[in-house]
C-alpha positions as CSV (number, residue, x, y, z in Angstrom):
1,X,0.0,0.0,0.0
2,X,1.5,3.3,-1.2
3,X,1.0,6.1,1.4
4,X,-0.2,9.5,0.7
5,X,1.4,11.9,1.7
6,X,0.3,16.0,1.5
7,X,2.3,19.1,2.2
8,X,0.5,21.1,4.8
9,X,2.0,24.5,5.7
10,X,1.2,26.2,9.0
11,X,1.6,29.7,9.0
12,X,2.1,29.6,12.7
13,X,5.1,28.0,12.6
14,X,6.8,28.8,9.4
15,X,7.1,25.4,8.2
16,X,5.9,22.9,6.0
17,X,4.3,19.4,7.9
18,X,4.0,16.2,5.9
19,X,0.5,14.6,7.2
20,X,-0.1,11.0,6.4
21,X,-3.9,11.8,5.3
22,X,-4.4,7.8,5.6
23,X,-4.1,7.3,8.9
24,X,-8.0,9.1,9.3
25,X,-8.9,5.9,6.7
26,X,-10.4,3.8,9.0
27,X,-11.9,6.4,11.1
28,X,-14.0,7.6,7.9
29,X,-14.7,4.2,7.2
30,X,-16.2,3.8,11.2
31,X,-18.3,7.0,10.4
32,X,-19.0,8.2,6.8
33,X,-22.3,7.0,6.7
34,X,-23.3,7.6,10.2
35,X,-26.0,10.5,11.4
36,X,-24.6,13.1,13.4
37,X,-21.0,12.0,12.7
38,X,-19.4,15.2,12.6
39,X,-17.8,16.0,15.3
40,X,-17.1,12.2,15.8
41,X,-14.8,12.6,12.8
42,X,-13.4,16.1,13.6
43,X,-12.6,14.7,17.6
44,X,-11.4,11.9,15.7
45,X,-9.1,13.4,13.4
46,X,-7.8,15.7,15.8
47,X,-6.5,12.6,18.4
48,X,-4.7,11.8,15.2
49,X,-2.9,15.0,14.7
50,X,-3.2,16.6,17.2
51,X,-5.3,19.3,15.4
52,X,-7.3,19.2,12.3
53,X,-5.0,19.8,9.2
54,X,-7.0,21.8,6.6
55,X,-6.0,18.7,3.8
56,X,-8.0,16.4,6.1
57,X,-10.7,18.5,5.8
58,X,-10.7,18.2,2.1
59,X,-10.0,14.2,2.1
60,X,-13.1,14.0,4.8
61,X,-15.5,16.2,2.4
62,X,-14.6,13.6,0.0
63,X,-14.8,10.5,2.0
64,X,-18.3,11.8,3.6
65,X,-20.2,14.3,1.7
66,X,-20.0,16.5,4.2
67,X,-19.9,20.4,3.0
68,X,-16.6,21.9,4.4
69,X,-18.5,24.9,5.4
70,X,-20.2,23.4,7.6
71,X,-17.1,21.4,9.0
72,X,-15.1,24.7,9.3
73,X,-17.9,26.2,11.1
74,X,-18.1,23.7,14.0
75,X,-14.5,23.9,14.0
76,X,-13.9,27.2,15.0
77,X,-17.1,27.5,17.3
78,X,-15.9,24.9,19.8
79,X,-12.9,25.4,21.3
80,X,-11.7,21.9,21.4
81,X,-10.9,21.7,18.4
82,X,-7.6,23.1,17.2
83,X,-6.5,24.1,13.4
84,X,-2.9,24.6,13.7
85,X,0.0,22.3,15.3
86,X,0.0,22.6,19.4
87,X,3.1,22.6,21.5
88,X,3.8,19.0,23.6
89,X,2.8,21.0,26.7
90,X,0.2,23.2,26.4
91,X,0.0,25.4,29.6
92,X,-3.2,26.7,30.4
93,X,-3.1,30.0,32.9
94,X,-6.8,30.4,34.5
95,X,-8.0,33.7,34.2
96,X,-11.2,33.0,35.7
97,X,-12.8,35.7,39.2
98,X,-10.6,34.4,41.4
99,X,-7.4,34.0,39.2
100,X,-7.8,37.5,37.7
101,X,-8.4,38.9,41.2
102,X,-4.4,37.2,42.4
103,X,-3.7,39.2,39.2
104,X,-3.2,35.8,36.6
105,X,-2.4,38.6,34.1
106,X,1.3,38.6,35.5
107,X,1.8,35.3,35.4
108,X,0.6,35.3,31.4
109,X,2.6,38.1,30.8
110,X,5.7,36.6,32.3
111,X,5.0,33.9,30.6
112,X,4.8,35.4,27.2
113,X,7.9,37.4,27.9
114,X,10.1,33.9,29.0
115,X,8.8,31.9,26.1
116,X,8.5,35.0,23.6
117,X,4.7,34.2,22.6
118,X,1.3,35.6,22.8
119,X,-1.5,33.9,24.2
120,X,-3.0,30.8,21.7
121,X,0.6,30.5,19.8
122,X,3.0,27.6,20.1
123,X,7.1,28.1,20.5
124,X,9.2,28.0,17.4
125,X,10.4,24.6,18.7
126,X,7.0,23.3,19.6
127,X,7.3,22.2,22.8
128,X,5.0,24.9,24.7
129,X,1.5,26.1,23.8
130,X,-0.1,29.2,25.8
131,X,-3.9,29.3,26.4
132,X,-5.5,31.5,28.3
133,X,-8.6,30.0,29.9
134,X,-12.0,30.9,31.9
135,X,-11.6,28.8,34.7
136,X,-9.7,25.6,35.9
137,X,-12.1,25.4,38.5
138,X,-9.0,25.4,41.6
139,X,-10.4,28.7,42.4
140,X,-8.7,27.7,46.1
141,X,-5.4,27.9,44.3
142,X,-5.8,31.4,42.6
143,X,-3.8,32.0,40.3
144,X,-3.4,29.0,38.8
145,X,-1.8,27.1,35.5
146,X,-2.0,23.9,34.1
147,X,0.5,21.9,32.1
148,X,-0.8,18.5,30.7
149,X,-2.4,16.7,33.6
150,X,-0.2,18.8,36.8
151,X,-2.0,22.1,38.0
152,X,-0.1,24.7,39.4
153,X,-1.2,26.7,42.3
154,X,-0.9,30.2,43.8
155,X,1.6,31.3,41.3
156,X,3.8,33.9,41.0
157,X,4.9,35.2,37.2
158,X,8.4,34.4,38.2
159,X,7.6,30.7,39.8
160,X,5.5,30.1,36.5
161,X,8.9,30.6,34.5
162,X,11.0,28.4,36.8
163,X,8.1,25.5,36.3
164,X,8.2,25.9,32.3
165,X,12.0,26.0,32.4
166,X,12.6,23.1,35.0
167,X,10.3,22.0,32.3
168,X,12.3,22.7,29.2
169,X,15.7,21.2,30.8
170,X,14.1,18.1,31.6
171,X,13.1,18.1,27.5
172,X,16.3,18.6,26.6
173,X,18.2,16.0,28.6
């Protein structure tokens, strides 16, 4: 079996990717001709990638029927799904009441500063994504920022830099 490859290119990151568009093969064939199948696909695709490459769109239009209006239009109302490449941590800083009141807006910006990003892009080496986000619900914690599956509690902009470059040496050895 011959594998297609397409040449995606990410403005985010300056840089062509090479997606395999058949690894979503059997995952069309699980759903093309299912009702409400949709966001099954996108989620789907998007454990695949790790975000929905706009080729897959196209080869999923194909496979399905499904109009890619309508398939960009749920993918950029939710936010769980992504449309561009994500860092291998993506680190999530609450800004929710009780975050923005312990002034979460330092940590972000101290954050953006160390990694030299703005909020929703990735690092030039991929390994960190920044999100700002409503609520973590750790309002106890305040301010607070998560990275994968470890939350981060009562924060200070400068302890948030020494997690994410405790983080970064540990990458790197």
């Amino acid at each position: 079996m011959r594998v297609k490859r397409v040449l995606q290119k990410n403005e985010d990151v300056k840089e062509k990717i090479f997606v395999d568009l058949s690894l979503i093969d059997s995952l069309l064939e699980k759903y093309k001709s299912k009702k409400g199948n949709l966001i099954p696909i996108l989620q789907g695709t998007q454990n695949i990638y790790g975000y929905i490459p706009e080729d897959a769109f196209i080869k999923i239009a194909e496979v399905t029927g499904l109009k890619l209006a309508d398939m960009y239009g749920v993918a950029t109302f939710y936010t769980q799904f992504r449309l561009h490449p994500v860092g291998k941590h993506i680190v999530k800083v609450c800004h929710g009441t009780a975050c923005h009141v312990q002034n979460a807006t330092a940590i972000s910006e101290a954050i953006e500063d160390a990694l030299e990003i703005k909020d929703g892009e990735t690092t030039p080496d991929r390994l960190f994504t920044l999100e700002s986000v409503a609520c973590l619900g750790c309002c106890s914690l305040a301010p607070v920022m998560m990275i994968g599956d470890n939350t981060f509690g009562k924060l200070t902009g400068s302890q948030a830099v020494k997690i994410l470059k405790e983080i970064k040496i540990k990458e790197n050895n």
